[in-house]
Structures are given as C-alpha cells and as structure tokens.
PATIGU-663354 format. One line per field, with one value per residue (C-alpha): residue in one letter; y, z, x. Coordinates in steps of 0.1 Angstrom, whole numbers, plus 2048, in hexadecimal, padded with zeros to 3 digits. Each point is the difference from the previous one (the first is absolute). Example, Ala and Ser with C-alpha at 12.3 -4.5 7.8 and 13.67 -1.06 7.14 Angstrom:
% PATIGU-663354
code <- a  s;
py <- 7D3  822;
pz <- 84E  7F9;
px <- 87B  80E;
% end
This chain:
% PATIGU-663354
code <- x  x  x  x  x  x  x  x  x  x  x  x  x  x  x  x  x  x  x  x  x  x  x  x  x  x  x  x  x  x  x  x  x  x  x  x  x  x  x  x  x  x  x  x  x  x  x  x  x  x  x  x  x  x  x  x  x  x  x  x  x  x  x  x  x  x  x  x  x  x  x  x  x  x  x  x  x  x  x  x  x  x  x  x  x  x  x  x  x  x  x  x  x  x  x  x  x  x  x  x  x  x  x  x  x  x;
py <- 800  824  816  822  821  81C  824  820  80B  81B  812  7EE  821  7FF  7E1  80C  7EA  7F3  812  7EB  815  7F3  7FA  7F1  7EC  7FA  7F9  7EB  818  7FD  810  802  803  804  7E7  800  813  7E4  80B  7E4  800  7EF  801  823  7F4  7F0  7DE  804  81D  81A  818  80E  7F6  818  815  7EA  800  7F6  7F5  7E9  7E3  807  80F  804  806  821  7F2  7E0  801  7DA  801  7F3  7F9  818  7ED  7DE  80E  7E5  807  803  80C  7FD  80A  7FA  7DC  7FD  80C  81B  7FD  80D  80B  7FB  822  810  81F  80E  825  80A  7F1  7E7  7E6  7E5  7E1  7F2  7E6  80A;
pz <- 800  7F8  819  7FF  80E  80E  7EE  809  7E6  803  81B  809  7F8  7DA  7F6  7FB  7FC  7DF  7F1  7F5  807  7F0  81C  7F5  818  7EC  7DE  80B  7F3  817  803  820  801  821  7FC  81F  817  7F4  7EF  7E7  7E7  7E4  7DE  7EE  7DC  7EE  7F7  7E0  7EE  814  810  823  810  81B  7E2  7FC  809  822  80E  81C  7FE  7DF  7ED  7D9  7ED  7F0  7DB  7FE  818  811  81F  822  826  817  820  7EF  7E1  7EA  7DA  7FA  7DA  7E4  7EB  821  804  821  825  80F  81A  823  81B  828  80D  823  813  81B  80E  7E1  7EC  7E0  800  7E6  7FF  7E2  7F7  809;
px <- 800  80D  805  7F0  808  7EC  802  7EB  7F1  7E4  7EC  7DF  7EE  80D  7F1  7D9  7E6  7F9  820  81F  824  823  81C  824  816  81C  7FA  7E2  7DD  7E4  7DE  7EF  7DB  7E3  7E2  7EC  819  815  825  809  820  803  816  7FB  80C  7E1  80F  7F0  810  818  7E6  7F9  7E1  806  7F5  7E6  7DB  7F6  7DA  7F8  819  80D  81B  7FB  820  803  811  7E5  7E9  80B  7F4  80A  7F1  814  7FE  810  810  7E9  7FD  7DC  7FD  817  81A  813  803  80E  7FD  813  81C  7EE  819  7FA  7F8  7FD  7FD  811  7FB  7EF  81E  7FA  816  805  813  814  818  824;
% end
C-alpha cells in the first residue's frame, strides 16, 4: 500500500457549496468541491481530453466537464456519463481549524 502524506491546501471558508476550486500540491492538479458541508477532492484533469473541471459545471453531486460535458459523482469520483470512460482519482480530505487538508501518494 502507498503511503500518503498530508498537505494544507485551502481555507475551509473558500470551498463554497456547489462551486469546484483548483488547488496544486506539487504537480499533482486537484479540485476541491463542498456537497452537503462535506469537502471532497478529486482529480481536476477530465481523463477524457485535457480540461479543468474546476472550470466545469457543478449541481448536487455532480461535476460536468467544461470541453465534453462527461460527467462525474463528486462524493466517489464515479464516471457517470460519457466521453470519459473512467472514474476520477478521489483524495482523503480533512479539516483542521478551518484548514483543508488532503492526502496524496508520496
């Protein structure tokens, strides 16, 4: 199993319900994005062509890719609509003191 490292990575108060940010640790690109209260991180290039879906459209559970419009489940990163044929790489998050933290491999 790989081990994984903590890194902060935003204020609770900038990740807004139903709005996706962009965050970088290292040269790993990750969006962030509040369902329910919940912060949840996941993958922020679309797997199916190079695009940002922190750019992309967010409602409910969803994120829609801005280039194709794949779509994936926030909460579990699943692929639910196509040209994207797989799911998106979700990263543990946590927060402490109104710090986001989020791990990744090392």
């Amino acid at each position: 199993m790989a081990e994984t490292s903590w890194h902060r990575v935003a204020a609770s108060v900038d990740v807004r319900e139903g709005e996706a940010i962009a965050v970088n640790v290292g040269d790993l690109q990750i969006a962030l994005c509040r369902v329910g209260g919940t912060i949840h991180a996941f993958e922020n290039i679309c797997p199916h062509a190079y695009a940002l879906l922190s750019d992309g459209f967010v409602e409910d559970n969803e994120i829609e890719c801005p280039l194709h419009a794949a779509r994936f489940e926030i909460t579990t990163g699943r692929c639910l609509a196509p040209p994207a044929d797989r799911d998106l790489v979700t990263y543990a998050v946590k927060v402490e003191e109104d710090e986001v933290f989020v791990a990744v491999p090392s």
